[in-house]
C-alpha positions in Angstrom: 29.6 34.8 11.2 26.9 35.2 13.9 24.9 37.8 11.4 25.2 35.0 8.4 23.7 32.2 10.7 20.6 34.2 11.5 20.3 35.2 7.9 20.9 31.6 6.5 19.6 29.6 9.6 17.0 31.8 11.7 15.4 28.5 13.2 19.1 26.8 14.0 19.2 30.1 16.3 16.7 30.4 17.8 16.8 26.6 19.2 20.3 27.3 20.0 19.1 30.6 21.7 16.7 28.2 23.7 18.9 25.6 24.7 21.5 27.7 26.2 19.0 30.0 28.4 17.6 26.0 29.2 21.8 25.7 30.2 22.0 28.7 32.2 18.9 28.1 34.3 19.9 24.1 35.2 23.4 25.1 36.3 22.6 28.6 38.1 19.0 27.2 39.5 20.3 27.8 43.0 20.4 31.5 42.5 17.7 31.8 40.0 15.0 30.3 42.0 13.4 33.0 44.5 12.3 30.3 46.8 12.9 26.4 48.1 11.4 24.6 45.5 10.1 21.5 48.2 9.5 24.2 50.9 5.6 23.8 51.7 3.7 26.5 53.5 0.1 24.9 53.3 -1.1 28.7 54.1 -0.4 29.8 50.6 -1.3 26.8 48.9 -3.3 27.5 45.5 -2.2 30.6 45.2 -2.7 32.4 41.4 0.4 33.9 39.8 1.3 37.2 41.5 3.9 39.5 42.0 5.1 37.3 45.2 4.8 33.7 42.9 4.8 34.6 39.8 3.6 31.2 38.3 1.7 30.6 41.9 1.8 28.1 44.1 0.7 24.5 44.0 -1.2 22.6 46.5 1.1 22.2 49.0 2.2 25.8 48.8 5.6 25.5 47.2 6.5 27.7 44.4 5.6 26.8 41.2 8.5 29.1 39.3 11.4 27.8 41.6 10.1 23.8 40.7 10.3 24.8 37.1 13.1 26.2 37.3 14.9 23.2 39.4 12.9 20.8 36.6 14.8 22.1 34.5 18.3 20.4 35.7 16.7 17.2 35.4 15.2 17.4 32.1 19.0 18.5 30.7 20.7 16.0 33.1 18.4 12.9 31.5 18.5 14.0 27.6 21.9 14.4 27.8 22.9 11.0 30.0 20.3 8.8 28.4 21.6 10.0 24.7 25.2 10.0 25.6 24.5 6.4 26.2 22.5 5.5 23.4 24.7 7.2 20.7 27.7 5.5 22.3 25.6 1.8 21.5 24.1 3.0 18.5 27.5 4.1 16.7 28.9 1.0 18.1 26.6 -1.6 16.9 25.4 0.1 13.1 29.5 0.9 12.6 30.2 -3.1 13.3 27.7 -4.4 11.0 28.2 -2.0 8.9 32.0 -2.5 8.6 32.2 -6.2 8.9 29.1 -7.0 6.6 28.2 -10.7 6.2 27.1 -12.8 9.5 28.0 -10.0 11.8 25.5 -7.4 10.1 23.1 -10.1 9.5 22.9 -11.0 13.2 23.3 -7.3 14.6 20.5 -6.2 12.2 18.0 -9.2 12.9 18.4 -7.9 16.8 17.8 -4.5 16.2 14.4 -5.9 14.1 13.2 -7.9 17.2 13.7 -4.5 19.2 12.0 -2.6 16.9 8.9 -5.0 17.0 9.0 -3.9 20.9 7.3 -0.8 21.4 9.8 1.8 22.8 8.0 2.8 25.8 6.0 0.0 26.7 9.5 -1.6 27.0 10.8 0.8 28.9 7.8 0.8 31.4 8.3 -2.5 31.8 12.3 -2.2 32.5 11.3 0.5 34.8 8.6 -1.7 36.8 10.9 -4.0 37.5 13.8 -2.2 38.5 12.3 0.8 40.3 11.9 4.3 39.0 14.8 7.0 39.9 16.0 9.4 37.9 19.0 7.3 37.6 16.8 4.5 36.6 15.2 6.3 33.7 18.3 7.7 32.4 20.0 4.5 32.1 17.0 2.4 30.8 16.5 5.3 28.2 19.9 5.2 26.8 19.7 1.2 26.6 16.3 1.0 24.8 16.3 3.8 22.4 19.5 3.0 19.9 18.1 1.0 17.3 17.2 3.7 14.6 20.6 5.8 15.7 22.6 2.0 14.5 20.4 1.6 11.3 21.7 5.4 10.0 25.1 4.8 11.5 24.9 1.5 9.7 23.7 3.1 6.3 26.8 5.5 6.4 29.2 3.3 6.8 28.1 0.8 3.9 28.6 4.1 2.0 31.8 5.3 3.3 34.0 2.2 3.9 34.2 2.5 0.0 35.4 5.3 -0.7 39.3 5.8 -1.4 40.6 7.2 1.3 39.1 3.5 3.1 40.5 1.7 0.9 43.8 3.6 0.8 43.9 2.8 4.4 43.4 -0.5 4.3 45.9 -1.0 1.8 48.5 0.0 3.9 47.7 -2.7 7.0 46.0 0.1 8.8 43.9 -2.0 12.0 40.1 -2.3 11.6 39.1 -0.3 14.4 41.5 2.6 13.6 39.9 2.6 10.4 36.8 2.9 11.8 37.6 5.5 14.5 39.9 7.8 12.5 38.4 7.9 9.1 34.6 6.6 8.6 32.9 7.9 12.0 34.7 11.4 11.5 33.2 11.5 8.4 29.8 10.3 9.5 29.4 13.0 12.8 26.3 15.0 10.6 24.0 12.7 10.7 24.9 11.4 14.0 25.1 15.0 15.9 21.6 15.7 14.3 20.1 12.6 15.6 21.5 13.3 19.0 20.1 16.6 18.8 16.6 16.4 17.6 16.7 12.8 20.2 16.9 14.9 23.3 13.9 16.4 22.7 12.4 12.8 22.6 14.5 12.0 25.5 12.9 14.6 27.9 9.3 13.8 26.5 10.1 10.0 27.4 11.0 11.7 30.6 7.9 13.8 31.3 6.0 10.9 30.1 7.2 8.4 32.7 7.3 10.8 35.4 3.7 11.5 35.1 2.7 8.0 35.0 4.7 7.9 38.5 7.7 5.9 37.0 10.1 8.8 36.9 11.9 10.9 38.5 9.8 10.7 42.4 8.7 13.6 44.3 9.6 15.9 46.3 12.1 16.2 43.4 10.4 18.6 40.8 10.9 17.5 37.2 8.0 18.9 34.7 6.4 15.8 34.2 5.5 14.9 37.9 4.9 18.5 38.3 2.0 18.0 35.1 1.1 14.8 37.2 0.4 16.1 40.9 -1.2 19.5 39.0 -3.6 17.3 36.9 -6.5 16.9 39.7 -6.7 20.7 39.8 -7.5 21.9 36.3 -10.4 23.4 37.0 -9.4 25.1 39.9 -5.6 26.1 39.3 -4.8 25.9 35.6 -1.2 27.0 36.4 -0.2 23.9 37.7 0.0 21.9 34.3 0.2 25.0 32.1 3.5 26.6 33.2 5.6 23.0 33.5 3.4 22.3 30.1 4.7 25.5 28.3 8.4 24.5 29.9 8.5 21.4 28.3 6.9 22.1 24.8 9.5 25.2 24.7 12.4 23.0 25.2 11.6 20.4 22.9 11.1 22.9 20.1 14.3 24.2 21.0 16.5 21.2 20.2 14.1 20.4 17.2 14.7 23.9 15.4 18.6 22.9 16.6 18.5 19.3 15.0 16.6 20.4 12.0 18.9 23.1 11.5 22.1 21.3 12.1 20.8 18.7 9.1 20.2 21.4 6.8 23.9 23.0 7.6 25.7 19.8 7.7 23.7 17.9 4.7 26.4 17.7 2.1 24.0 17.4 -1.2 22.8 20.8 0.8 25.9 22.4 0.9 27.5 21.3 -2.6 30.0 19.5 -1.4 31.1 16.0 -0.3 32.6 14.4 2.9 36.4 15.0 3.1 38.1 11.6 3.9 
């Protein structure tokens, strides 16, 4: 099985390859990481990559390879929470409207068009303003701001799917609404949605990276990659490891769950495979 997925789907394994070494690292940081990654020793501070640091120090002297590698826990923390989140409101709202149909879909559609109107991260830097950045913070604003395209597809495949026969066999028979919904059309609709989750992780932990350098993320001494990128930027001249190693981190990560996304669509895309849904 392994041997066919590299044959068929080389790109689906490497990103999965990536995101479980990303895995390992977050949960075993604390005996990965050779040193404290918020220990400063202003004696070694600047330091190039050696056999001592190997991705050198930063200006404070703490370890550049240990605060990657303890970055690294909250770039998987955040993707995960803040999509968690807005899958969960995402399925919610686009299976509802696209159930129900009529005023309901009407009203829950002209809302997600007002958000969409709303630039994603300007509105979240303005969420974050005004209730104070944390990591907590980010991953909960995240997750509340970025389901709008996520409840337009889940909306799409439910207008589809609450037609087929096996819908309509179940509502013959007095099944309720929301076992309907829960039992037979979102089972049938996990593809599309387990892709978007995928490939929106990525985004997630760019959003991250993004507000963090800007100072509205995750706050220091906690090392995530973006403030790392943000408190290295003044030296790039002088000590090019400071933005290129949490740099490379992030870009690697990102391209891991995109090769995993696109290669989940391609293995879960029915007109790809042959086949239709099963009800």
């Amino acid at each position: 099985m392994f041997k066919h997925y590299i044959k068929t789907q080389p790109l689906m394994v490497w990103g999965a390859g990536i995101i479980v070494l990303l895995v390992i690292t977050a949960l075993g940081s604390g005996l990965l990481a050779p040193m404290d990654p918020i220990q400063q020793t202003l004696t070694d501070r600047l330091l190039p990559p050696s056999f001592q640091h190997w991705m050198g120090t930063d200006q404070y002297g703490r370890d550049v390879f240990s605060r990657i590698i303890y970055g690294s826990r909250v770039s998987l923390a955040v993707g995960l929470v803040a999509v968690s989140i807005y899958i969960f409101i995402g399925t919610l709202v686009g299976s509802v409207a696209g159930y129900y149909g009529g005023v309901i879909d009407t009203l829950l559609m002209r809302l997600v068009d007002v958000l969409l109107c709303i630039p994603t991260f300007f509105l979240i830097l303005m969420v974050i303003a005004f209730v104070g950045p944390s990591i907590i913070n980010v991953m909960v604003v995240i997750g509340l701001t970025s389901w709008t395209d996520l409840s337009r597809l889940v909306r799409g495949e439910v207008l589809s799917l609450k037609e087929r026969e096996f819908v309509q066999a179940a509502k013959v028979i007095g099944m309720k609404d929301s076992r309907i919904i829960l039992k037979h059309i979102l089972p049938n609709a996990m593809g599309p949605i387990l892709v978007q989750a995928t490939l929106g992780i990525g985004g997630v932990i760019l959003l991250e990276s993004s507000l963090s350098f800007l100072g509205l993320g995750v706050q220091p001494p906690t090392p995530s990659w973006g403030n790392m990128l943000q408190e290295g930027k003044d030296h790039l001249t002088d000590a090019w490891w400071l933005v290129t190693f949490p740099g490379l981190a992030i870009f690697i990560t990102v391209l891991g769950y995109n090769l995993l996304g696109q290669g989940l669509r391609d293995l879960l895309d029915p007109r790809l495979k042959g086949s239709g849904r099963k009800g």
